[in-house]
N, C-alpha and C positions, 0 to 999 in steps of 0.2 A: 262349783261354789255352792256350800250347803250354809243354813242360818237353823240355829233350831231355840225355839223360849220355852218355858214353861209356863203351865199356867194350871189352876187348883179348879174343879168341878165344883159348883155352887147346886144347893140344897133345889133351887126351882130349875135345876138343866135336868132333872130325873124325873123318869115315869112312874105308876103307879108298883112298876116293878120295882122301883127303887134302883132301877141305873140310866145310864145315860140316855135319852130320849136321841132316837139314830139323827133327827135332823139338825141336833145342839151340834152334830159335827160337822158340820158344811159351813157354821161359823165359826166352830177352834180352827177349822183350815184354811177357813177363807182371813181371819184376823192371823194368823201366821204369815198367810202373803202375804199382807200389807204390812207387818212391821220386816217382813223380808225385803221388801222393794224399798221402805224406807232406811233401816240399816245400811241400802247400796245406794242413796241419795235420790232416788226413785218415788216421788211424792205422786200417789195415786191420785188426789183430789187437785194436784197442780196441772195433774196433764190432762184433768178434764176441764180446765179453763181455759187449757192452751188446744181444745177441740178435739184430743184425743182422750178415746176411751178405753180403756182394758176391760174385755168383758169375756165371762167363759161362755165357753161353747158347746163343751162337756166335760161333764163330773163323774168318773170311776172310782166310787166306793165299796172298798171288801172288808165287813166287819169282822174281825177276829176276837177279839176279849171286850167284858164291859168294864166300862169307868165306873165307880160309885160316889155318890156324895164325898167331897174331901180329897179324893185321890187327887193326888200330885202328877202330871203326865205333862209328857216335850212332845213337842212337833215340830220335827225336821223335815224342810223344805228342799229340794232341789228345781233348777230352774234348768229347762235343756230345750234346744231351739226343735220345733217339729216340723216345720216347712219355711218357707221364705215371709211368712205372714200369720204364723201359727204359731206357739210356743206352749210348752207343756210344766209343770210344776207337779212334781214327784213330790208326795210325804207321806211319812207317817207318823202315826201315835203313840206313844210307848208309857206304859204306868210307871213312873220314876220305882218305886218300893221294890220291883220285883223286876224292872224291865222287860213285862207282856208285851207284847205287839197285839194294841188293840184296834188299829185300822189302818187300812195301805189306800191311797188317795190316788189317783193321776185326773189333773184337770187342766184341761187343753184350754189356753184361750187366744185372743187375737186383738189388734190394736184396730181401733173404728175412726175414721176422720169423722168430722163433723157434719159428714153426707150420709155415715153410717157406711160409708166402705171399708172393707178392709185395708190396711197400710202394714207397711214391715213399720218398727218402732226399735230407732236409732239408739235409745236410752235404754233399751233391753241387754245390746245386744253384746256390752261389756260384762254382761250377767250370767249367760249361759253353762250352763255346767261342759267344763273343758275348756273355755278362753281361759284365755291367759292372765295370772293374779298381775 
């Protein structure tokens, strides 16, 4: 099960180089999960009231092409189970104009009770890349 949005680079996400600033992308991917998890009824800031938390564990990024001011680019998410307590979100980035591949993503994260332990999370697990639509 993959979700992918688009969304346009704004004049203050670029450096002095005039492209993408490398850490503006750890929030187009981190806001791609969240309207991913919410598109599958998966409300991030509901399951931190009800004492779980989603939180990553780690982040693999490989930059490939830059973004500039104005470009148009998607972020396709994939969600795929990595342990019994672990779960992984595959994306990438793509410049809609030309369809570049401007960054491949994998970030691991894990569901935390309100002890800060790890938990499997039940609400995931209809998500995973391979169950069943």
């Amino acid at each position: 099960m993959s979700g992918i949005i688009e969304i346009k680079v704004r004049d203050y996400e670029c450096d002095i180089q005039g492209i993408v600033n490398n850490s503006v992308y750890q929030n187009y991917i981190e806001h791609a999960r969240h309207e991913f998890l919410l598109e599958r009824g998966v409300d991030f800031a509901a399951l931190a009231y009800q004492g779980i938390n989603l939180v990553v564990v780690r982040a693999e990024l490989d930059y490939k092409a830059s973004l500039k001011s104005g470009d148009i680019f998607s972020v396709e998410t994939k969600l795929v189970k990595a342990s019994r307590i672990k779960f992984e979100f595959q994306q990438t980035i793509r410049r809609v104009s030309d369809n570049a591949l401007c960054l491949n993503a994998k970030v691991i994260g894990a569901a935390l009770n309100d002890k800060g332990r790890p938990i499997p999370c039940a609400e995931l697990e209809p998500l995973f890349e391979g169950a069943s639509d």
